[in-house]
N, CA and C atoms as an extended XYZ file, in Angstrom:
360
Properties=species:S:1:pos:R:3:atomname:S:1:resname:S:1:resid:I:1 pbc="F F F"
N       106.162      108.079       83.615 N   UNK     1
C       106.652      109.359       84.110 CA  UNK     1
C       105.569      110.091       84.910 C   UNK     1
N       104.434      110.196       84.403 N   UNK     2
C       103.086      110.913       85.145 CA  UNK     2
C       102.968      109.797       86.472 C   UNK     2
N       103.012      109.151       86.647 N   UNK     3
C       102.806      108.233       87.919 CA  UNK     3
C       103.966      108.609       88.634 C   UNK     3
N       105.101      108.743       88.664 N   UNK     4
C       106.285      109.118       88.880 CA  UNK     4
C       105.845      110.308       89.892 C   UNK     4
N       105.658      111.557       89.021 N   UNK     5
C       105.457      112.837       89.424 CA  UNK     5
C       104.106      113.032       90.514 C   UNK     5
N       103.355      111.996       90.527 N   UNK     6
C       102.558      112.050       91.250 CA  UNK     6
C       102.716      111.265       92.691 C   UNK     6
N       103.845      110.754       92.965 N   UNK     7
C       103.959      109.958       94.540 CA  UNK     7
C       104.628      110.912       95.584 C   UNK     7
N       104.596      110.997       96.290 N   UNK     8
C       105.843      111.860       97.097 CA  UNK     8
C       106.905      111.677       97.142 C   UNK     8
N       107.360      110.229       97.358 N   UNK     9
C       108.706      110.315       97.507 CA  UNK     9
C       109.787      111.505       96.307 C   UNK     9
N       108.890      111.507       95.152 N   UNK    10
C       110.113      112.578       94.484 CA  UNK    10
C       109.826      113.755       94.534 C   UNK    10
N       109.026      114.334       95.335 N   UNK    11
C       108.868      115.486       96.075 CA  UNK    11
C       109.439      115.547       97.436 C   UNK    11
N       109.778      114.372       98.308 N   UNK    12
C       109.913      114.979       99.093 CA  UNK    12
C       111.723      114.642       99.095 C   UNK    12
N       112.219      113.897       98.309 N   UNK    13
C       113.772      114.045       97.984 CA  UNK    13
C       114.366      115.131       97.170 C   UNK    13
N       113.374      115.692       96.177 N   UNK    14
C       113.677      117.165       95.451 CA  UNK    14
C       113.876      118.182       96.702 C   UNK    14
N       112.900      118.144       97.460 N   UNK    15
C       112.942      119.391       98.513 CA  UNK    15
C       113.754      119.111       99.602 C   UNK    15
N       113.884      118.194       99.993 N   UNK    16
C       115.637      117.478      101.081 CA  UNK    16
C       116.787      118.222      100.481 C   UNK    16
N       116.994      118.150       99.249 N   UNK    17
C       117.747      118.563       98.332 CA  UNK    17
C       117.977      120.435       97.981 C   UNK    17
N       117.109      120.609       98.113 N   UNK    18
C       117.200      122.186       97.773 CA  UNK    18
C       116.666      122.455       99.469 C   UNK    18
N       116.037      122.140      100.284 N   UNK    19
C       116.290      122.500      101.843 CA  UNK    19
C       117.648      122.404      102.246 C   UNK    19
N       117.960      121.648      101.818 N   UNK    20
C       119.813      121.662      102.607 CA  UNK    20
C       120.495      123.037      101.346 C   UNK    20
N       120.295      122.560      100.402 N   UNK    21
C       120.905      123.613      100.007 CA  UNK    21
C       120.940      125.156       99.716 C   UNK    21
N       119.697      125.398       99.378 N   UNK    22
C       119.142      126.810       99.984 CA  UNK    22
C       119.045      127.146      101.099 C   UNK    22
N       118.392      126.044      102.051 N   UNK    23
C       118.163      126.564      103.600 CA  UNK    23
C       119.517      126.705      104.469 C   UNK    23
N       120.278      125.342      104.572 N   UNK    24
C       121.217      125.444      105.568 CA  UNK    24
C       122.348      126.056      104.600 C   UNK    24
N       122.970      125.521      103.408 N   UNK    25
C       124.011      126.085      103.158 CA  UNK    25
C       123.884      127.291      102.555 C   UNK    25
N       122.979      127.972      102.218 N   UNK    26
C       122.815      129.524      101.497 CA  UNK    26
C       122.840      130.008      103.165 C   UNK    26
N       121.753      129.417      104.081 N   UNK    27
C       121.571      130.916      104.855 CA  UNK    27
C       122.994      130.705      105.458 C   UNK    27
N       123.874      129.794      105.652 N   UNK    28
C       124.958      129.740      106.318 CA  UNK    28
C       126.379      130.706      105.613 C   UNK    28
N       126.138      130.539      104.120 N   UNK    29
C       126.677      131.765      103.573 CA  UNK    29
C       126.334      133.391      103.756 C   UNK    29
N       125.070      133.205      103.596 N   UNK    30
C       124.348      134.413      103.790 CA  UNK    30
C       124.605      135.381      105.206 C   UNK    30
N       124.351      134.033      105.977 N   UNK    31
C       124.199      134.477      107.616 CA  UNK    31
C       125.522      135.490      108.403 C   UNK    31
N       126.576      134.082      107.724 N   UNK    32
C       127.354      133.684      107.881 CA  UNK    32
C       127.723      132.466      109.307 C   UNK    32
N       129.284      132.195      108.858 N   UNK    33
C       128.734      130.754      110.280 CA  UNK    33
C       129.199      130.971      111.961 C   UNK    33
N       128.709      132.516      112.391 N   UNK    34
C       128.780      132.341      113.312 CA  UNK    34
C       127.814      131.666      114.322 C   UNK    34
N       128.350      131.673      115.594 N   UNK    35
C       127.896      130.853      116.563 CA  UNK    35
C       125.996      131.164      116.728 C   UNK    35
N       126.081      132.648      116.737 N   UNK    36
C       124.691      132.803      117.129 CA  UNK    36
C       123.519      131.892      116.161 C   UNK    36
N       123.820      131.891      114.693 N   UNK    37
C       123.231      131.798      114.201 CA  UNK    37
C       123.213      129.877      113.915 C   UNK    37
N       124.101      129.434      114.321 N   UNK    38
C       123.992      128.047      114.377 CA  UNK    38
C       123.012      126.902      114.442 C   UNK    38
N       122.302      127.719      115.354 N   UNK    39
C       120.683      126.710      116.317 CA  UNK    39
C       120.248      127.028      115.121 C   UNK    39
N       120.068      127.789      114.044 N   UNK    40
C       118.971      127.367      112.786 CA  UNK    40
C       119.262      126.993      111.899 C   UNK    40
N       120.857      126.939      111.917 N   UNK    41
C       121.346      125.787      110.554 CA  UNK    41
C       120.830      124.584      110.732 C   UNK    41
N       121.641      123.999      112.475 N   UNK    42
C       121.058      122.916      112.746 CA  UNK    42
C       119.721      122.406      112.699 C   UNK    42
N       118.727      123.221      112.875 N   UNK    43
C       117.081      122.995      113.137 CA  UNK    43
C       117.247      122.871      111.492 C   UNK    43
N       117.192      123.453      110.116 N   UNK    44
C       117.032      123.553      108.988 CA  UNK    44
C       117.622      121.697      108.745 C   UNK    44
N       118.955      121.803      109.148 N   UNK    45
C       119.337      120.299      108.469 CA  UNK    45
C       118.919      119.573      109.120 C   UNK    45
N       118.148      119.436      110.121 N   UNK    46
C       117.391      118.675      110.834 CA  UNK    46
C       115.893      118.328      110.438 C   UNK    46
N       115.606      118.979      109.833 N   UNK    47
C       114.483      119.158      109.178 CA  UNK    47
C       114.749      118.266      107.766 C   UNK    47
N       115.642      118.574      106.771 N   UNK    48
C       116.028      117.801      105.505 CA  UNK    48
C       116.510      116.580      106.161 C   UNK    48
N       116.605      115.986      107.354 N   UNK    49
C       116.897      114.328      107.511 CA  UNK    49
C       115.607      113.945      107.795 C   UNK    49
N       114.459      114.860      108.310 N   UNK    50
C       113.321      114.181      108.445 CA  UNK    50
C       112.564      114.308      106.852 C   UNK    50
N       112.592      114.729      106.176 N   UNK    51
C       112.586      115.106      104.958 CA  UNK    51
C       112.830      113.642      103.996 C   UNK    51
N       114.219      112.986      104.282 N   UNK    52
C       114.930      112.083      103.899 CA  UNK    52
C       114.561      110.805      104.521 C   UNK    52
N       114.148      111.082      106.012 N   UNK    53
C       113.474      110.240      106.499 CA  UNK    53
C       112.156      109.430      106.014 C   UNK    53
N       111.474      110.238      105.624 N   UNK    54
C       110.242      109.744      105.094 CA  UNK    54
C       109.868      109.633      103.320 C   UNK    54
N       110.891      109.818      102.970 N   UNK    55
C       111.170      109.749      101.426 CA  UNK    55
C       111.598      108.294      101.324 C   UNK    55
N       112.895      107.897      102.184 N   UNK    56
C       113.630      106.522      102.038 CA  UNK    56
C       112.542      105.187      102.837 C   UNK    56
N       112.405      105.558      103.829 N   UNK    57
C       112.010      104.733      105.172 CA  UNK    57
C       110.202      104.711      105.044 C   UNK    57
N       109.643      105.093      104.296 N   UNK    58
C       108.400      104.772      104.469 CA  UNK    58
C       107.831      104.575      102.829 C   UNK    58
N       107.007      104.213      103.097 N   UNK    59
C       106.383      104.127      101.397 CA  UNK    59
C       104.300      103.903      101.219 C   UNK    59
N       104.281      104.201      100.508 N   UNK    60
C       102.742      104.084       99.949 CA  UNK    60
C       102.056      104.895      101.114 C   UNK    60
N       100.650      104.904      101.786 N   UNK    61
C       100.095      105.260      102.510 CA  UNK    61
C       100.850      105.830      103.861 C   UNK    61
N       101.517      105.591      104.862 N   UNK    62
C       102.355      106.056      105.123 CA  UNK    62
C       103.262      107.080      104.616 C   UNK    62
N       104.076      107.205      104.181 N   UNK    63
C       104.570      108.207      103.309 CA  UNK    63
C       103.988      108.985      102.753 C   UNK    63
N       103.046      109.030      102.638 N   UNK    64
C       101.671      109.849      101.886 CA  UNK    64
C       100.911      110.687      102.764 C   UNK    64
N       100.821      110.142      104.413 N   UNK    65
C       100.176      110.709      104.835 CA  UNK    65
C       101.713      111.529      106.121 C   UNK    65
N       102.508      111.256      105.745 N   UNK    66
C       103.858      111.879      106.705 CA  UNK    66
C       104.363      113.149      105.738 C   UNK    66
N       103.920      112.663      104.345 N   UNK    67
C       104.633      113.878      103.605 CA  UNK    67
C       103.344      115.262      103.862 C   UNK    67
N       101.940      114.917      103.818 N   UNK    68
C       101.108      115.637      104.138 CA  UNK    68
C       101.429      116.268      105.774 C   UNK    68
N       101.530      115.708      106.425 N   UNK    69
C       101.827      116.144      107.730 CA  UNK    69
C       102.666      116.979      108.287 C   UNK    69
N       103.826      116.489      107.191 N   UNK    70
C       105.346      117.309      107.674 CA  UNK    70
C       105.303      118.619      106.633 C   UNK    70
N       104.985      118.708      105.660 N   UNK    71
C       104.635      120.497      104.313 CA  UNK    71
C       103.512      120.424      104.620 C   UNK    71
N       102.234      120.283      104.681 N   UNK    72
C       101.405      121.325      104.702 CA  UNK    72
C       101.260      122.477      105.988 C   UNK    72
N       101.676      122.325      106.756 N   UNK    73
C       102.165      123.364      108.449 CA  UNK    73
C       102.643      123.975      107.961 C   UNK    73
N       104.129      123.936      107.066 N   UNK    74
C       104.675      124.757      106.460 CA  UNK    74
C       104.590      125.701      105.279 C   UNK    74
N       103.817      125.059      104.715 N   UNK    75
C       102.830      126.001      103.488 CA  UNK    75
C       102.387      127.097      104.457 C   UNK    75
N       101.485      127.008      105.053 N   UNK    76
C       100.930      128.083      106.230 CA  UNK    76
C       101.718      128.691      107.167 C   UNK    76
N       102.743      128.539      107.374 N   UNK    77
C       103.953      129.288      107.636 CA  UNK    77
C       103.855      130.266      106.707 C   UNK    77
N       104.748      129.687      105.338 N   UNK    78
C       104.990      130.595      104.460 CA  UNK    78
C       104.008      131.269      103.943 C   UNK    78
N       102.840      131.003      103.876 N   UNK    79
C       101.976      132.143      103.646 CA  UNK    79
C       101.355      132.830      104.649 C   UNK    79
N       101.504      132.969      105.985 N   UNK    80
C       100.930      133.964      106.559 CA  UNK    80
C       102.084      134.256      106.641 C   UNK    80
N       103.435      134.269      106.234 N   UNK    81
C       105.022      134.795      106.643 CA  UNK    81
C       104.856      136.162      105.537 C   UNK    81
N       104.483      135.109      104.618 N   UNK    82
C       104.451      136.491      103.453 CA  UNK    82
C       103.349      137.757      103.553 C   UNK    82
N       102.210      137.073      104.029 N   UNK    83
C       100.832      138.092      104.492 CA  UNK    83
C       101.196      139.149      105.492 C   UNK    83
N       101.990      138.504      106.774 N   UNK    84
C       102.326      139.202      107.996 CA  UNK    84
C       103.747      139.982      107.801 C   UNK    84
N       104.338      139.260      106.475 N   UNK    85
C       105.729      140.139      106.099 CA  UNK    85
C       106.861      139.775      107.360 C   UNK    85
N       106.715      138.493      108.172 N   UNK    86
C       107.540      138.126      109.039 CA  UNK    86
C       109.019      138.370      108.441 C   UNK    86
N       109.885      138.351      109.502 N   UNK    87
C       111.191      137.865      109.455 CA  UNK    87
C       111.718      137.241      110.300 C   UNK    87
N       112.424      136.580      110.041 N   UNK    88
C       113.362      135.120      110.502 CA  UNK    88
C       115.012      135.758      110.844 C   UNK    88
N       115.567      135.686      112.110 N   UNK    89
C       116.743      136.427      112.168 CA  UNK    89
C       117.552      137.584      111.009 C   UNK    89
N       115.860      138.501      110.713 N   UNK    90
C       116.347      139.826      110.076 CA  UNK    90
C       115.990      139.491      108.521 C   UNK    90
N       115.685      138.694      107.834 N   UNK    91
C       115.370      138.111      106.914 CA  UNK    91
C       114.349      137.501      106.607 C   UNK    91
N       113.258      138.388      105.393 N   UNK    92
C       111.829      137.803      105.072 CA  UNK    92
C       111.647      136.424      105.085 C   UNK    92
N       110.907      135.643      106.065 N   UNK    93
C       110.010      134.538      105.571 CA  UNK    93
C       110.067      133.946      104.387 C   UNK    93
N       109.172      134.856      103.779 N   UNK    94
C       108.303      134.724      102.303 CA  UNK    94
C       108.359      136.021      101.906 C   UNK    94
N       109.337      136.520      101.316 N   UNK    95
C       109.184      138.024      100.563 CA  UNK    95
C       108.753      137.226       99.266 C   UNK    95
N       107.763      138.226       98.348 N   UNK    96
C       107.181      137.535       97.534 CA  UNK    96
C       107.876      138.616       96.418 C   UNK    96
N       108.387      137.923       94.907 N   UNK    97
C       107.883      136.759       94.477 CA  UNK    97
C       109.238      135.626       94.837 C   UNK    97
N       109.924      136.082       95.627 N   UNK    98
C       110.856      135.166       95.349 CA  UNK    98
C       110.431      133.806       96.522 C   UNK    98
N       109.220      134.426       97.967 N   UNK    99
C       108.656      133.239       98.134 CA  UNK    99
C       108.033      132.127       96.965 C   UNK    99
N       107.879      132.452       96.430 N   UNK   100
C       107.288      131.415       95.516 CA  UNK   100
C       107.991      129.956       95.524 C   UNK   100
N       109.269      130.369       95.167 N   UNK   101
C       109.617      128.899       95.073 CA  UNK   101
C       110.040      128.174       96.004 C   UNK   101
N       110.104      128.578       97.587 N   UNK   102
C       109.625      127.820       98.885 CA  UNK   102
C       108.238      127.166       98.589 C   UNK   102
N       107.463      128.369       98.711 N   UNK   103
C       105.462      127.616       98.783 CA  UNK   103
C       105.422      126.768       98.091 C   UNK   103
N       105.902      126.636       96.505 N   UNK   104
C       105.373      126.011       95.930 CA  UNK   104
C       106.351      124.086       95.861 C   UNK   104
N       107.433      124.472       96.301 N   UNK   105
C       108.800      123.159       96.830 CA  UNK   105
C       107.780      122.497       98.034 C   UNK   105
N       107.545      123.340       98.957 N   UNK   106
C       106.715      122.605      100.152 CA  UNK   106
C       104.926      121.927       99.586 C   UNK   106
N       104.853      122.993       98.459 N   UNK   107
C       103.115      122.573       98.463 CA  UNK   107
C       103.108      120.777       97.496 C   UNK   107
N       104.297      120.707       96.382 N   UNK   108
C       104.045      119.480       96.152 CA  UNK   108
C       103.713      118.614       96.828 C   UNK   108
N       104.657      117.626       97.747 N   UNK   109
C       104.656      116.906       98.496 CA  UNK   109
C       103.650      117.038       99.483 C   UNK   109
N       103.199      117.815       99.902 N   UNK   110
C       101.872      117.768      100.335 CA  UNK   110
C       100.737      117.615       99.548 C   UNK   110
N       100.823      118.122       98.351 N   UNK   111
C        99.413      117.880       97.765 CA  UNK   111
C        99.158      116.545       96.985 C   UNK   111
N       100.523      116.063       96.647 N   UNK   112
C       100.763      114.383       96.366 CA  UNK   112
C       100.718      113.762       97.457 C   UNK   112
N       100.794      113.905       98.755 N   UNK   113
C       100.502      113.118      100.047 CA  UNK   113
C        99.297      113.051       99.813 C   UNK   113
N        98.565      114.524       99.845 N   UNK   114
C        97.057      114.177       99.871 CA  UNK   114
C        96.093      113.469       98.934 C   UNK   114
N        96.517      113.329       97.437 N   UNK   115
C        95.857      112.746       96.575 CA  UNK   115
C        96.619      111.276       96.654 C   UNK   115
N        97.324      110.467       97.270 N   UNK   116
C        97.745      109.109       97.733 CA  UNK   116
C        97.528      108.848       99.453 C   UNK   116
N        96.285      109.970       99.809 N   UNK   117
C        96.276      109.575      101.257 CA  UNK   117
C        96.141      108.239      101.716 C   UNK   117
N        94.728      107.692      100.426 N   UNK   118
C        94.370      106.481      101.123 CA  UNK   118
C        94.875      105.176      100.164 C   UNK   118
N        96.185      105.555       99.636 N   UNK   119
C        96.416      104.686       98.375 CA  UNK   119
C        97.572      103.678       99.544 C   UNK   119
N        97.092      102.310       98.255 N   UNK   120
C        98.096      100.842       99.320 CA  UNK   120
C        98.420       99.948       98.416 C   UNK   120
């Protein structure tokens, strides 16, 4: 189980998983589904196939260093989102504390990329 929790792939299929479903289908409730707001559903579920992409389709070193590549940018998003108090079509970034459980969904898989960077 501890070896488990430590590869990416089940970090980065947990967060495929709650990205589609928090990101595209909450903000699409939230938003609602008009037209304007479309281009960021799409960009969001576009994002959870690359997500899915590199969970299924790659493995060991590779995958390790794609899961680092693709969340840690986004960690730093969300925390200067929350620092700078951004908003995203009218809606906090990272309002904190409920950023939390973005930062910390994105920081796994990156920080298990990074401790299997050079693993084969």
């Amino acid at each position: 189980m501890k070896d488990m929790i430590m590869r990416p792939k089940i970090w980065l299929i947990i967060l495929a998983i709650m990205h589609t479903f928090m990101g595209v289908i909450g903000s699409y409730i939230t938003m609602g589904g008009s037209i304007e707001n479309l281009s960021i559903f799409l960009y969001l579920g576009v994002v959870s196939v690359y997500l899915l992409y590199v969970a299924f389709m790659t493995e060991g070193q590779t995958q390790a260093r794609f899961a680092t590549v693709i969340c840690a940018p986004v960690i730093v998003w969300f925390v200067i989102g929350a620092i700078m108090k951004l908003e995203l079509y009218g809606v906090p970034v990272a309002e904190m504390p409920s950023g939390l459980l973005p930062i910390t969904l994105w920081t796994l898989p990156a920080l298990t990329g990074i401790m299997n960077w050079n693993s084969e």
